[in-house]
C-alpha positions in Angstrom: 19.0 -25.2 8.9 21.9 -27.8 8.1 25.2 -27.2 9.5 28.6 -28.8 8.3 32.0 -28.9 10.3 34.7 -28.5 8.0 36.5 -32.3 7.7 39.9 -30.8 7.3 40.0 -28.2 10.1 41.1 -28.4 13.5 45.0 -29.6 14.6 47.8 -30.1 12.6 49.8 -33.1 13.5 53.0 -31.2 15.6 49.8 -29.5 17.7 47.6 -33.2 18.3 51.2 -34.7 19.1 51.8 -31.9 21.9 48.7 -32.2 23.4 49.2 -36.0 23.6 52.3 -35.8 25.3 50.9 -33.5 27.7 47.6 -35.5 28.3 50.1 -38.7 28.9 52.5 -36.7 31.7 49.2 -35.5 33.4 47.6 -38.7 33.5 50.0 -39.8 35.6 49.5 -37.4 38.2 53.3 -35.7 37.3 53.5 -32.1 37.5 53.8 -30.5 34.1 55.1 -27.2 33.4 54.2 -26.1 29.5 57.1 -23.0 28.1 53.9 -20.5 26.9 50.8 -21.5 25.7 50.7 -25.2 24.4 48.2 -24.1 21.6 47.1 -20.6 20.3 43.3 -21.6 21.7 42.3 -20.2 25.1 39.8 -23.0 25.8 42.2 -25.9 24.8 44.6 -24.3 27.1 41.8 -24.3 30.2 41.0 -27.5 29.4 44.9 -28.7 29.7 44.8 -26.3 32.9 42.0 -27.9 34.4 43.8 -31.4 33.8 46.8 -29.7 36.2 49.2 -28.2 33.3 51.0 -25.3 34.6 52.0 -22.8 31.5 55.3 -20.5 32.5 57.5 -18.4 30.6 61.0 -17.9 30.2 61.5 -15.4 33.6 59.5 -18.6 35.1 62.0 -21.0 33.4 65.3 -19.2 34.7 63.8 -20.0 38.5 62.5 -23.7 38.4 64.8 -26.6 39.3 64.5 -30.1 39.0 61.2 -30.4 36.9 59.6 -31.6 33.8 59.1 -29.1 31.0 57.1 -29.3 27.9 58.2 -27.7 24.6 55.6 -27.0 22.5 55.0 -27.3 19.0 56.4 -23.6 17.5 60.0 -25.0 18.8 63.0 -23.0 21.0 66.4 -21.0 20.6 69.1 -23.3 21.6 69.4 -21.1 25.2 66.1 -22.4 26.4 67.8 -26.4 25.8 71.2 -24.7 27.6 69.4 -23.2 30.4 67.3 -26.7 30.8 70.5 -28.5 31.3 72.2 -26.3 33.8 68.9 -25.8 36.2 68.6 -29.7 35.8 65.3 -29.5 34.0 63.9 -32.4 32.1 62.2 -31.8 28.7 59.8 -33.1 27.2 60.2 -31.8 23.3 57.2 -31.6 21.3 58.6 -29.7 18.9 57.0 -30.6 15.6 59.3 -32.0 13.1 58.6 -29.6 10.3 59.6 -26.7 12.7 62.9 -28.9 13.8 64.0 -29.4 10.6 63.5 -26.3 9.6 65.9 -25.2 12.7 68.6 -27.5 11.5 68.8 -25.9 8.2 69.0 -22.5 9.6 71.4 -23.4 11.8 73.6 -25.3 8.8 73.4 -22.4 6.8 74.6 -19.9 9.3 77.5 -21.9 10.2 78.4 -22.4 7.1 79.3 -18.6 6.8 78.4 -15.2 4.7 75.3 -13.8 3.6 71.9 -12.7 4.6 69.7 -15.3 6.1 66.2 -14.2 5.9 63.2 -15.5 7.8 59.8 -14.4 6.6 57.8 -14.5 9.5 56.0 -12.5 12.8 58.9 -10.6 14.6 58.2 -11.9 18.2 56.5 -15.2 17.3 57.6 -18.4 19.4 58.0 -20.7 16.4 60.3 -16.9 15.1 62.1 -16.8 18.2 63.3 -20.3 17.8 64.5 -20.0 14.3 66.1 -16.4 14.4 68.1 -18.6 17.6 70.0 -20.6 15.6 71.9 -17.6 13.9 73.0 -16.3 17.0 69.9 -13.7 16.3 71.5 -12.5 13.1 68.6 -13.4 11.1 66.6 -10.8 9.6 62.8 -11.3 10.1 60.6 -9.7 7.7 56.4 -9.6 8.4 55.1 -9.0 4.3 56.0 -7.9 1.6 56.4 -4.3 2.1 59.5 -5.0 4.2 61.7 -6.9 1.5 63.3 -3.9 0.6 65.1 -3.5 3.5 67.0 -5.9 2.1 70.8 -5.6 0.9 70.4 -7.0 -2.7 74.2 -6.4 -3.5 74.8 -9.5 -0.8 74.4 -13.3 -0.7 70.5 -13.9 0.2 69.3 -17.1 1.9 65.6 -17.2 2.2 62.8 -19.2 4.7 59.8 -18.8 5.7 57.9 -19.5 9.4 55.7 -22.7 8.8 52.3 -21.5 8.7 52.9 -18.1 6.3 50.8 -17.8 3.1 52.9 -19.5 0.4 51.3 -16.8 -2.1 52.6 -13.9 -0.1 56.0 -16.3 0.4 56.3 -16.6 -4.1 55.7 -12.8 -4.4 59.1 -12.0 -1.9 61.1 -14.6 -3.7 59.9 -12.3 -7.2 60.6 -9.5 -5.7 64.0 -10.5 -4.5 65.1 -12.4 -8.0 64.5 -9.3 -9.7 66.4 -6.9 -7.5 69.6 -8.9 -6.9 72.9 -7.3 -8.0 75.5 -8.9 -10.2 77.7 -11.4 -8.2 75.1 -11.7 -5.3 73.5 -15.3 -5.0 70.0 -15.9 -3.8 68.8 -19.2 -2.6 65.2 -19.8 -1.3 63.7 -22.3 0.5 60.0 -23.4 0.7 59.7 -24.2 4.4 55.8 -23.7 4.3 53.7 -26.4 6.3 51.8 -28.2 3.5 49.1 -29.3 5.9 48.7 -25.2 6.2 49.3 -24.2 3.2 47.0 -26.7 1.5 44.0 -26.0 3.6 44.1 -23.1 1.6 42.3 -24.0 -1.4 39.6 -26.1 0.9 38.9 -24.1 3.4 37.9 -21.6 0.4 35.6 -24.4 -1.6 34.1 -24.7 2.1 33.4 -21.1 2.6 31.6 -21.0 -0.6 29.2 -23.3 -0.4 27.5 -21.6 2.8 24.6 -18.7 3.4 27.6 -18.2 7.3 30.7 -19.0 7.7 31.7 -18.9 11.6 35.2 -19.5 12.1 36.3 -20.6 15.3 40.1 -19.9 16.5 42.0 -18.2 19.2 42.7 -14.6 18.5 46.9 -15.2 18.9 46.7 -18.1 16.2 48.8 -16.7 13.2 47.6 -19.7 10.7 44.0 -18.6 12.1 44.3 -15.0 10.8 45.6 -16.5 7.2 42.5 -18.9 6.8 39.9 -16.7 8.4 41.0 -14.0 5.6 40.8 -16.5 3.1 37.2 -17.3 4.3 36.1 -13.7 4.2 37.3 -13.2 0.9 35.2 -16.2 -0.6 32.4 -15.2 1.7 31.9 -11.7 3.4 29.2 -13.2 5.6 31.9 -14.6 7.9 32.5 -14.1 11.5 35.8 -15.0 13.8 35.1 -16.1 16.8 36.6 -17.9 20.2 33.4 -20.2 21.2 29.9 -20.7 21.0 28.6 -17.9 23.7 30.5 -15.4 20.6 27.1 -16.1 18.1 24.8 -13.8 17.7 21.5 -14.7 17.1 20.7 -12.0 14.4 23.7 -13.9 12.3 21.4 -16.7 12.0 18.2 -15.3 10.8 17.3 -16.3 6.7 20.5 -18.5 6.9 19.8 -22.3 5.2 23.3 -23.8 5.6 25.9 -22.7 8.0 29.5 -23.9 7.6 32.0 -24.1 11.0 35.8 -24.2 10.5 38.9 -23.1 12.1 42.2 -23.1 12.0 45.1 -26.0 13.0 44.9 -24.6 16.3 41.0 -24.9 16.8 40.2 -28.3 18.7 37.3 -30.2 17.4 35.1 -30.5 20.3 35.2 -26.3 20.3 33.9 -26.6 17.2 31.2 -29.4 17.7 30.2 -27.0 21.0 29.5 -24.3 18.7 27.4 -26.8 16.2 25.5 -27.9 19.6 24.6 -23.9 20.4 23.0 -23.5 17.2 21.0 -26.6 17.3 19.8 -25.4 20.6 18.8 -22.2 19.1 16.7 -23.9 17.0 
């Protein structure tokens, strides 16, 4: 049986930058406080636990003084920086610079006055959270599709997207929106889609082809994961989502020649290579 890891999954840069900053804090024995999970991967989170990394939330946040806190990669409102500064709490921001510029422009565009600004993203997401902050929380946050006509087409429209949303889903909202607006209205979009999401894409779906099993390996919570484990299953319907190695089954394996691993820019390599390692043992 040959197996292949797929080349271009595991992190994304803002993730592998987080984790570095973290790894760096810890190794010098400093106590590290991480604002929610520091990746959507339960066993990357462990590890980082293991190392002495202490995730909170914000109730947590409100009641620490005089620490170190790490932002992760998904970003923050502006209250989380506000409420750093006044319980004298030093940050370490590992907020990836897509997701920061992305902030800036929302928060540009807001000041700047009238109109609908619209974020098309999960409602609750951290990455969500911290965009819909810089409008005061007057953004309007809509999940597919099916919610664009919520919309008020007879006002200005200012459209963005979370990072890691499918730019396919992304192109038919900005259709959709061209062709209901009223006269006077003006609709301006904005592609704020993470190319090195977005572009696994059309990869991850010449990987999936080319194997008898496709086990893709990513935290439940990851919201990229769910868009490129999808995308897997459509090419192949002999694909499986899983957390970690002890998820195979052995009956997935029998009359299988090649099997392809992936995951998504959440999924650390070694969780991958573990799984590789299990199936070699099963041999």
């Amino acid at each position: 049986m040959q197996i292949e890891i797929d080349n271009g999954s595991g992190f994304c840069f803002g993730v592998t930058t987080a984790i570095k900053k973290a790894e760096e804090e810890l190794a010098e024995g400093k106590t590290l406080y991480c604002l929610g999970d520091i990746v959507h991967n339960g066993m990357e989170c462990e590890r980082l636990r293991q190392m002495g990394l202490i995730t909170i939330n914000h109730d947590d946040l409100q009641r620490l003084r005089n620490v170190k806190v790490l932002l992760r990669a998904h970003g923050e409102p502006p209250e989380t920086y506000e409420l750093a500064r006044r319980n004298n709490i030093e940050i370490i921001d590992a907020t990836c610079p897509v997701v920061l510029q992305l902030q800036k422009r929302i928060k540009k565009q807001y000041e700047a006055g009238d109109g609908q600004i619209v974020i098309f993203g999960k409602k609750g997401h951290a990455e969500v959270l911290g965009l819909v902050g810089q409008t005061q929380s007057n953004a309007i946050v809509i999940e597919s599709f099916d919610e664009v006509t919520k919309l008020d087409f007879s006002r200005d429209i200012y459209l963005y997207s979370q990072t890691t949303k499918s730019l396919d889903e992304f192109h038919r909202i900005i259709d959709y929106i061209q062709n209901h607006m009223q006269a006077g209205a003006k609709f301006q979009s904005f592609d704020t889609i993470c190319r090195s999401v977005a572009n696994r894409m059309p990869n991850i779906s010449q990987f999936a082809a080319k194997h008898d099993l496709i086990l893709f390996v990513c935290g439940r919570k990851s919201s990229n994961g769910k868009v490129l484990y999808n995308e897997c299953l459509r090419v192949n319907p002999n694909t499986h989502l899983i957390e970690g190695p002890e998820e195979i089954e052995t009956a997935w394996l029998q009359n299988i020649e090649t099997v392809g691993i992936c995951g998504a820019t959440s999924t650390p390599k070694w969780l991958m290579e573990q799984c590789r390692d299990a199936i070699q043992n099963e041999q």
